[in-house]
Structures are given as structure tokens and as C-alpha cells.
TIVO-2410 file (N, C-alpha, C; in nm, 3 decimals):
# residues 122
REC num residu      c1      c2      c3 atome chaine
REC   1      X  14.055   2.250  10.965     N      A
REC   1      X  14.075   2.378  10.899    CA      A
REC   1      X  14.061   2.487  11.006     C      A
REC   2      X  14.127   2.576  10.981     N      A
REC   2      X  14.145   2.713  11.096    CA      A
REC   2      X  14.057   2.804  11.086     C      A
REC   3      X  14.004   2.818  11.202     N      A
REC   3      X  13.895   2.951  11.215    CA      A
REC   3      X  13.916   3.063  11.040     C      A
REC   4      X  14.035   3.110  11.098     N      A
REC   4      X  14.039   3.191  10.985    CA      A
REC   4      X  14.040   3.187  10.815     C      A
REC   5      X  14.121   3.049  10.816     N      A
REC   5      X  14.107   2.945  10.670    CA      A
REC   5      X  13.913   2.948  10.642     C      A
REC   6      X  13.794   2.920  10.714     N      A
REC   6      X  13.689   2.949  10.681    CA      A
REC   6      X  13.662   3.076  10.638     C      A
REC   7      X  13.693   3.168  10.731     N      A
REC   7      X  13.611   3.280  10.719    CA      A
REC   7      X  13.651   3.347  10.587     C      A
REC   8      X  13.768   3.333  10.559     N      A
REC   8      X  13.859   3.324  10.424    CA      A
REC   8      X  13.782   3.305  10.318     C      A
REC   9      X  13.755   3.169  10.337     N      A
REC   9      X  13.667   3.118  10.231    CA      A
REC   9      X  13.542   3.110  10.230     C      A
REC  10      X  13.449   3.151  10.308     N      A
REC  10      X  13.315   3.185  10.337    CA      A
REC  10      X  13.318   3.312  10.258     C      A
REC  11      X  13.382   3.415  10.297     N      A
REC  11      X  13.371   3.509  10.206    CA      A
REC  11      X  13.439   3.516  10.093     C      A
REC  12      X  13.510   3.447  10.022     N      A
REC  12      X  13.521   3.403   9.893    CA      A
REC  12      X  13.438   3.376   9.846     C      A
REC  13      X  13.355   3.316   9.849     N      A
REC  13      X  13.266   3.195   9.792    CA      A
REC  13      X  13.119   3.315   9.796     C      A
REC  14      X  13.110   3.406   9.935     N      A
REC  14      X  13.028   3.538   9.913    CA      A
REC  14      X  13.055   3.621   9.752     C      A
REC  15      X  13.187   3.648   9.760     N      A
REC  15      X  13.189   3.742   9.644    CA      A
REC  15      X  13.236   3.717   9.505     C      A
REC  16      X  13.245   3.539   9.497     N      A
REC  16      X  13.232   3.485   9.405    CA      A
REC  16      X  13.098   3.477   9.343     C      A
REC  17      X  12.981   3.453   9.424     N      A
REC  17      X  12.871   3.450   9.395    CA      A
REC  17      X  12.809   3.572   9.328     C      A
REC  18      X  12.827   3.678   9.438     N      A
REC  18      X  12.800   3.797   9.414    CA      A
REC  18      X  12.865   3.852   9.235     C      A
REC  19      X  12.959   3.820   9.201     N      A
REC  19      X  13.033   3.837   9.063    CA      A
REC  19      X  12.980   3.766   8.960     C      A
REC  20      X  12.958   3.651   9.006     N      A
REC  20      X  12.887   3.543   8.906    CA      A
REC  20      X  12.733   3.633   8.851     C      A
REC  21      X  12.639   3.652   8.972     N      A
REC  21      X  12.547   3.669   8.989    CA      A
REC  21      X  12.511   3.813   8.903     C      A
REC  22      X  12.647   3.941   8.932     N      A
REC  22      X  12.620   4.013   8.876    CA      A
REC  22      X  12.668   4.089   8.741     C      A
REC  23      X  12.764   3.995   8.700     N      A
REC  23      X  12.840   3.970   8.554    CA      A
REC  23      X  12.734   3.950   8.460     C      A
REC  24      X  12.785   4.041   8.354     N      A
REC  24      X  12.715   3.989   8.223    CA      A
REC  24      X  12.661   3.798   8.231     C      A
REC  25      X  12.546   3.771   8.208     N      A
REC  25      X  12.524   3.625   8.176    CA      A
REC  25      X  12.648   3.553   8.116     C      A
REC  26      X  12.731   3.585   8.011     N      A
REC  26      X  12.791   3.509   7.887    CA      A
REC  26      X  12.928   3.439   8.038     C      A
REC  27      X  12.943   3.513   8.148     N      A
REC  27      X  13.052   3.518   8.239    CA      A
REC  27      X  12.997   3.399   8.341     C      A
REC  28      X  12.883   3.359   8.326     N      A
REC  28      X  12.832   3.253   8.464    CA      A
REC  28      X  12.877   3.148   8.419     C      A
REC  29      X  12.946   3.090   8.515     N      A
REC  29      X  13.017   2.936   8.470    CA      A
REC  29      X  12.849   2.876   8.460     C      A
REC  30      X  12.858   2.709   8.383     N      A
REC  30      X  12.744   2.620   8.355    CA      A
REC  30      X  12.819   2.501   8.417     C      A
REC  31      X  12.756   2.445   8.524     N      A
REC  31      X  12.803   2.288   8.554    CA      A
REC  31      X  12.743   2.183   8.451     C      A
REC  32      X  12.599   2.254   8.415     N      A
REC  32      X  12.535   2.114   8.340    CA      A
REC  32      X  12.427   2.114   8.381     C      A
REC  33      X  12.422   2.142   8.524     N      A
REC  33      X  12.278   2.098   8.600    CA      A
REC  33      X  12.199   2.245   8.594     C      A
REC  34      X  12.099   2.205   8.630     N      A
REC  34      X  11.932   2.291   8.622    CA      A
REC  34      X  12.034   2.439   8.685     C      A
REC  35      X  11.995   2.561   8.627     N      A
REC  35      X  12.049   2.670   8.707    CA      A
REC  35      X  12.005   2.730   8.863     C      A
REC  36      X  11.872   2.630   8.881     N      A
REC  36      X  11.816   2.685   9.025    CA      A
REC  36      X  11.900   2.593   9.070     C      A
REC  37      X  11.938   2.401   9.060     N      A
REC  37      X  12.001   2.366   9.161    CA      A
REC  37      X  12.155   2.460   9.184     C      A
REC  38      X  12.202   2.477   9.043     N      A
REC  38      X  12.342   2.546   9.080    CA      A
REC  38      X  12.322   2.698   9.166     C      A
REC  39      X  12.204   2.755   9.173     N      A
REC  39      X  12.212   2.827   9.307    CA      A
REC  39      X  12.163   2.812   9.415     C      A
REC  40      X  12.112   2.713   9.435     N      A
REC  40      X  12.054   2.612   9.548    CA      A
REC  40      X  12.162   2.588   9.648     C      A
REC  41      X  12.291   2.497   9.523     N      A
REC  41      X  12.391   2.447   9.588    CA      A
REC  41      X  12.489   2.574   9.655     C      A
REC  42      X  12.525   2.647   9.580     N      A
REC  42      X  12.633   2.790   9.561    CA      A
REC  42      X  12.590   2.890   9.708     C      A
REC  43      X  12.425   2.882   9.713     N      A
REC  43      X  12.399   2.917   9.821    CA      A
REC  43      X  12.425   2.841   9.967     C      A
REC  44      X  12.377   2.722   9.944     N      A
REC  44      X  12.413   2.617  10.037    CA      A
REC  44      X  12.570   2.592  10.062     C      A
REC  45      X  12.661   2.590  10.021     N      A
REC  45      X  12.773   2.605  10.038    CA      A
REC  45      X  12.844   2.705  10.135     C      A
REC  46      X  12.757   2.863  10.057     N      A
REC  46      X  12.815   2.952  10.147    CA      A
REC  46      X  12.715   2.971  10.287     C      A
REC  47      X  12.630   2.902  10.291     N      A
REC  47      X  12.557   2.914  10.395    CA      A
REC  47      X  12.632   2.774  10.508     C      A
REC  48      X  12.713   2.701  10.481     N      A
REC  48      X  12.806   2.621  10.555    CA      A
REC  48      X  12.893   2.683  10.571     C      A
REC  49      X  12.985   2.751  10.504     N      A
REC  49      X  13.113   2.763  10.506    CA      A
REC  49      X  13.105   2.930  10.647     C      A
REC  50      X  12.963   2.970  10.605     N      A
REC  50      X  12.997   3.126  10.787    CA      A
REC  50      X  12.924   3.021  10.859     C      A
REC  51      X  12.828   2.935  10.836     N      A
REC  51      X  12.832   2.912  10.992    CA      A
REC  51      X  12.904   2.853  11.069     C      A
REC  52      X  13.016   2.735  10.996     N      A
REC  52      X  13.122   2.691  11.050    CA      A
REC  52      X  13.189   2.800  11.057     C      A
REC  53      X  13.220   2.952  11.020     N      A
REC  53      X  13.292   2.981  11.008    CA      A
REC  53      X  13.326   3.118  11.161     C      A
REC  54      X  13.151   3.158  11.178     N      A
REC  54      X  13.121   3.167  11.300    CA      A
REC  54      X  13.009   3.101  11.359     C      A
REC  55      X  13.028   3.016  11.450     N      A
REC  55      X  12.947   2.924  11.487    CA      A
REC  55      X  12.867   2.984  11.623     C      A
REC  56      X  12.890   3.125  11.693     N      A
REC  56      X  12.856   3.206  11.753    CA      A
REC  56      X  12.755   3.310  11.736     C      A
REC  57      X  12.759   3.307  11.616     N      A
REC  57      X  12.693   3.431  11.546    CA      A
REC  57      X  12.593   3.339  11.428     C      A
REC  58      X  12.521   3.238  11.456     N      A
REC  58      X  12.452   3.168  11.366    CA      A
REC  58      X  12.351   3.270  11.321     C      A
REC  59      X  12.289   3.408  11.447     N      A
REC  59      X  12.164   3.464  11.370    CA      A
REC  59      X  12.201   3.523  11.277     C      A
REC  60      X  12.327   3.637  11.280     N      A
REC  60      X  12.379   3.707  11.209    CA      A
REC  60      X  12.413   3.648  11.098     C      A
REC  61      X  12.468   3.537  11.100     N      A
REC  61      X  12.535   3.455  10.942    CA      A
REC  61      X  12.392   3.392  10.875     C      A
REC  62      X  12.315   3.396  10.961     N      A
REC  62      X  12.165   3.351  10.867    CA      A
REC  62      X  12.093   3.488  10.808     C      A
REC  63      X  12.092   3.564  10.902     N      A
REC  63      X  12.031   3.706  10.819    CA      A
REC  63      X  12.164   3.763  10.684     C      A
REC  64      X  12.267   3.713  10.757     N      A
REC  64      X  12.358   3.783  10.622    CA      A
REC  64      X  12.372   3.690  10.531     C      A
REC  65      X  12.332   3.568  10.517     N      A
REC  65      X  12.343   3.490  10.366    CA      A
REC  65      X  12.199   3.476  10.323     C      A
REC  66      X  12.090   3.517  10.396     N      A
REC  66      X  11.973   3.524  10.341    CA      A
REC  66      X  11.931   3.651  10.284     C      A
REC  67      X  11.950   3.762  10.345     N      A
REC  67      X  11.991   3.882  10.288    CA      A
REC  67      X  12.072   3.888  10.172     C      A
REC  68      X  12.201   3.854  10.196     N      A
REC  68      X  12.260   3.838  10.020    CA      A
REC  68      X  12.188   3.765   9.934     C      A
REC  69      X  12.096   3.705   9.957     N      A
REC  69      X  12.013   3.624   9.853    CA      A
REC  69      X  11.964   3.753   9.810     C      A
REC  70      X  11.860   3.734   9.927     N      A
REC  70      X  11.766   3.860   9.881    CA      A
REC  70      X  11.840   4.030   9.789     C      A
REC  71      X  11.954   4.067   9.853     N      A
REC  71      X  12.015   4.136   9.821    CA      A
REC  71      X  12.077   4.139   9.651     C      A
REC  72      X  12.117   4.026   9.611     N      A
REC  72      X  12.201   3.975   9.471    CA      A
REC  72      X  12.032   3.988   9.408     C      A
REC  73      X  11.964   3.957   9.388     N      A
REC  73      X  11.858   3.934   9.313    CA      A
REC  73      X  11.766   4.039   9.308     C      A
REC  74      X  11.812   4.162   9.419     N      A
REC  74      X  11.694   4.282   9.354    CA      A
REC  74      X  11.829   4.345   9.289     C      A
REC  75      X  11.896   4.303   9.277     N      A
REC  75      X  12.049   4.408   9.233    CA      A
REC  75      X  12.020   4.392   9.084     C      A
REC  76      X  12.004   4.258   9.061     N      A
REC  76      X  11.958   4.168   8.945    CA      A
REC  76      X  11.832   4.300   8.869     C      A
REC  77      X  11.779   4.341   8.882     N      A
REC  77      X  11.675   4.437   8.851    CA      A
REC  77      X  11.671   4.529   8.791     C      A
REC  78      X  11.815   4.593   8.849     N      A
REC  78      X  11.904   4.717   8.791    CA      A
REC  78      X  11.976   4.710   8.692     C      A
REC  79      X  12.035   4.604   8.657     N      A
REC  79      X  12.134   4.572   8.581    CA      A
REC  79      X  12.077   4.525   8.444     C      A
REC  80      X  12.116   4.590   8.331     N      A
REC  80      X  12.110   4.548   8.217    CA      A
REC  80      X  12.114   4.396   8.155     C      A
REC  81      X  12.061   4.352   8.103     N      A
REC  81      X  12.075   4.193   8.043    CA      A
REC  81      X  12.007   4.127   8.208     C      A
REC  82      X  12.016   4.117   8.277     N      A
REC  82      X  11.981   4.059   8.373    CA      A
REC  82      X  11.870   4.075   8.466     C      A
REC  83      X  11.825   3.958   8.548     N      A
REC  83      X  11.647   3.989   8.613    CA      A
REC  83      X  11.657   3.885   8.737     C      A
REC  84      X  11.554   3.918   8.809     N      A
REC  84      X  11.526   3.884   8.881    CA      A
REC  84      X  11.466   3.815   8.930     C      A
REC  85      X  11.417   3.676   8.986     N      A
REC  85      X  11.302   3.652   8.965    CA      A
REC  85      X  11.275   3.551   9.115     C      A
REC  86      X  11.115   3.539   9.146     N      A
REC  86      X  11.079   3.532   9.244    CA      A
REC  86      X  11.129   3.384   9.263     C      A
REC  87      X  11.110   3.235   9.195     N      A
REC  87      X  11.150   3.147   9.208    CA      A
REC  87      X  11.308   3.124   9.248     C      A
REC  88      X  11.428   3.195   9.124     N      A
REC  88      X  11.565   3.201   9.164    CA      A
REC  88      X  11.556   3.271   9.286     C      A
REC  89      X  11.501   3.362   9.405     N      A
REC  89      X  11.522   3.367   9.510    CA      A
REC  89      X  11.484   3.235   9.619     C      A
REC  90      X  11.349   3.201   9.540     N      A
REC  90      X  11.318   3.092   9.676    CA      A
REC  90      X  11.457   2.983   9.656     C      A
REC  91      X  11.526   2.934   9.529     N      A
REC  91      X  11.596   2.788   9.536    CA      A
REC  91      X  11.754   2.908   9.652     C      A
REC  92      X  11.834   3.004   9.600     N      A
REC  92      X  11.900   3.075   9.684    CA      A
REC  92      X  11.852   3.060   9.815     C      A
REC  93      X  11.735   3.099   9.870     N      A
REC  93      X  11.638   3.134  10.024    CA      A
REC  93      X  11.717   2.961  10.066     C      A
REC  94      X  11.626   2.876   9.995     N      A
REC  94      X  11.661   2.745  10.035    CA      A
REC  94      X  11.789   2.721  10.064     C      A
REC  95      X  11.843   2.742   9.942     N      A
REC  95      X  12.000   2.672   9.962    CA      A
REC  95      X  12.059   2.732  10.099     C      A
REC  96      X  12.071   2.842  10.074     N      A
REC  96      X  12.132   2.931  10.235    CA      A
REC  96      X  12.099   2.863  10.342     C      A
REC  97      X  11.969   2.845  10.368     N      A
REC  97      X  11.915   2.799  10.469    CA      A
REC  97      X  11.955   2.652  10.519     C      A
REC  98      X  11.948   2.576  10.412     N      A
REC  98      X  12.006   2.404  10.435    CA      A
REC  98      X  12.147   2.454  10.458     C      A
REC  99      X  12.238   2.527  10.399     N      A
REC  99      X  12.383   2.522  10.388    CA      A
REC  99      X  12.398   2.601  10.577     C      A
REC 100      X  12.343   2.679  10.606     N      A
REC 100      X  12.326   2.695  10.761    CA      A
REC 100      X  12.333   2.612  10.864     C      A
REC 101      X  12.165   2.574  10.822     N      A
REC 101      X  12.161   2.460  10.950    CA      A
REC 101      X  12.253   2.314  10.987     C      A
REC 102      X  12.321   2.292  10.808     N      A
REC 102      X  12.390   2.232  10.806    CA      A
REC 102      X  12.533   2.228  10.856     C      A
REC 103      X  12.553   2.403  10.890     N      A
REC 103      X  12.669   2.396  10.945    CA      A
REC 103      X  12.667   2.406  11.061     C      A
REC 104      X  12.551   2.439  11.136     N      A
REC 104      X  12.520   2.415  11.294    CA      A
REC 104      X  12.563   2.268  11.318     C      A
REC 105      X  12.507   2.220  11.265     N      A
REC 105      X  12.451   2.064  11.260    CA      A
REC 105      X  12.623   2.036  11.309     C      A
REC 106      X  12.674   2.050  11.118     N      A
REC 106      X  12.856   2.009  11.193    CA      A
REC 106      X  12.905   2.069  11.308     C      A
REC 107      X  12.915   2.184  11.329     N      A
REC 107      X  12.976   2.252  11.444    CA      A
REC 107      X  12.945   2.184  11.585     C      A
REC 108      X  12.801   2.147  11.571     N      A
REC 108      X  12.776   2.109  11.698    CA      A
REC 108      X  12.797   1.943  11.737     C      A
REC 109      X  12.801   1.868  11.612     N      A
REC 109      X  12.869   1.725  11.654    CA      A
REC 109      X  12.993   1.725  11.651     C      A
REC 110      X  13.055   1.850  11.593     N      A
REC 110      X  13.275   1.801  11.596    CA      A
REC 110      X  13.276   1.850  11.760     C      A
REC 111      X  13.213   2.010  11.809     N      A
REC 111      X  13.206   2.078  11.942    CA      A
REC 111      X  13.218   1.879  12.030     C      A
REC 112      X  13.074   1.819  12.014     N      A
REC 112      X  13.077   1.680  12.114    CA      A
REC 112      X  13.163   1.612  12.042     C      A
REC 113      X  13.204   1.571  11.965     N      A
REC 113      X  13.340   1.492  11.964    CA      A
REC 113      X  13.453   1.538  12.000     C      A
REC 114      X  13.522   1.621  12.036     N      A
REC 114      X  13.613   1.646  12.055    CA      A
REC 114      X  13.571   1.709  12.222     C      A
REC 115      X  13.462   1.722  12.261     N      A
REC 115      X  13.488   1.719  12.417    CA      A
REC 115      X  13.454   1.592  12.488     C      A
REC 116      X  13.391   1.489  12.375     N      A
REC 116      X  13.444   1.342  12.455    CA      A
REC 116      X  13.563   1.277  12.450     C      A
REC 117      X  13.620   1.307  12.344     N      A
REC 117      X  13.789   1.248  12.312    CA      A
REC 117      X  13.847   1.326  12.452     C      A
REC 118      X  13.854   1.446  12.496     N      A
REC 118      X  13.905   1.522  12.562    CA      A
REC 118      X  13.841   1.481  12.751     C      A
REC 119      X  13.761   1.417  12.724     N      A
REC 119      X  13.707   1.363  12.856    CA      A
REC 119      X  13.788   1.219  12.849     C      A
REC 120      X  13.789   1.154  12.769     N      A
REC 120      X  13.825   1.014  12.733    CA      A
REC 120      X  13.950   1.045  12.789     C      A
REC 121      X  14.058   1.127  12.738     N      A
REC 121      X  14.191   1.165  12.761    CA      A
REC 121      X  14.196   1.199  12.843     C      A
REC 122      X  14.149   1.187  12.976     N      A
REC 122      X  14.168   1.274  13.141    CA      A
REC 122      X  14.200   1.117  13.200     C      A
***
């Protein structure tokens, strides 16, 4: 997938959340599962999708999807029908955080595979 095909969808998946998050309740899709894992995961997702998406800028894409945690959930405060609460930040905090390191993690084993294929090929 192309640099830009991520960043595309890294921030999709930002202001999907962000909509979900700050829509009337009756508007949040339900998978089924517990609502902290579904923002556990939602976070974790977009916390893969910038750091693959800049793999340069890991501090910045960690302060900015941990921040939007933090950010979506005091917003949560303001808003009518909706709240905030200290636990739905920690499973968000989490998810971001695994969905991060997780994309270091990839970035940095495709980075060595493809500069041993590329050594292999000399």
C-alpha cells in the first residue's frame, strides 16, 4: 500500500472515530463486543494505520493519537446525551498505544526485509 493510500486512511479512520465518538449515541455503530474493547480496537487501529503511515514521525503520531484520545473524551463533557469517563479513556490510551508500537514493530521488520531481499539481489 502507498505512503499516501495510509495517510488517507489513517485519517479516515481519525475522523471516523471522532464522528462516532461525537454523534448522538443512537448513531454509534455496535459490533456486539464490550464497548471499551470496540474502542480499544478503533483506537488501536488508528494508532497503526499513522505510524505506518509516518514511520518518521513516531513521536508526533503518538502524541497525536493519544491526544485525540484524550481530546474526543473531554469533548465528550460538553456535549449533550454524552460523557466522559476516566476508564473509556484508559481502554482508547491503550488501544492507541498497542496500535503504535505495533506499527513501529511492522515498519521496522518490512524496512529489514526488503533491505535483505535488496542485498540478496546485488
Amino acid at each position: 500500500m502507498s505512503l499516501r493510500l495510509l495517510r488517507i486512511l489513517a485519517w479516515s479512520l481519525l475522523a471516523a472515530i471522532a464522528f462516532v465518538t461525537l454523534s448522538p449515541i443512537g448513531l454509534r455503530p455496535n459490533s456486539g463486543l464490550s464497548p471499551n474493547y470496540e474502542r480499544l480496537f478503533a483506537f488501536a487501529a488508528v494508532g497503526l494505520a499513522f505510524a505506518l503511515a509516518y514511520p518518521r514521525h513516531i513521536w508526533l503520531v503518538l502524541a497525536l493519537v493519544l491526544g485525540a484520545a484524550v481530546g474526543l473524551e473531554a469533548l465528550q463533557l460538553v456535549i449533550s446525551g454524552r460523557h466522559g469517563r476516566i476508564i473509556d479513556l484508559a481502554a482508547k490510551l491503550l488501544g492507541g498505544g498497542v496500535g503504535v508500537m505495533g506499527g513501529m514493530m511492522l515498519h521496522s521488520a518490512w524496512t529489514r526485509i526488503t533491505a535483505q531481499r535488496a542485498q540478496a539481489g546485488q
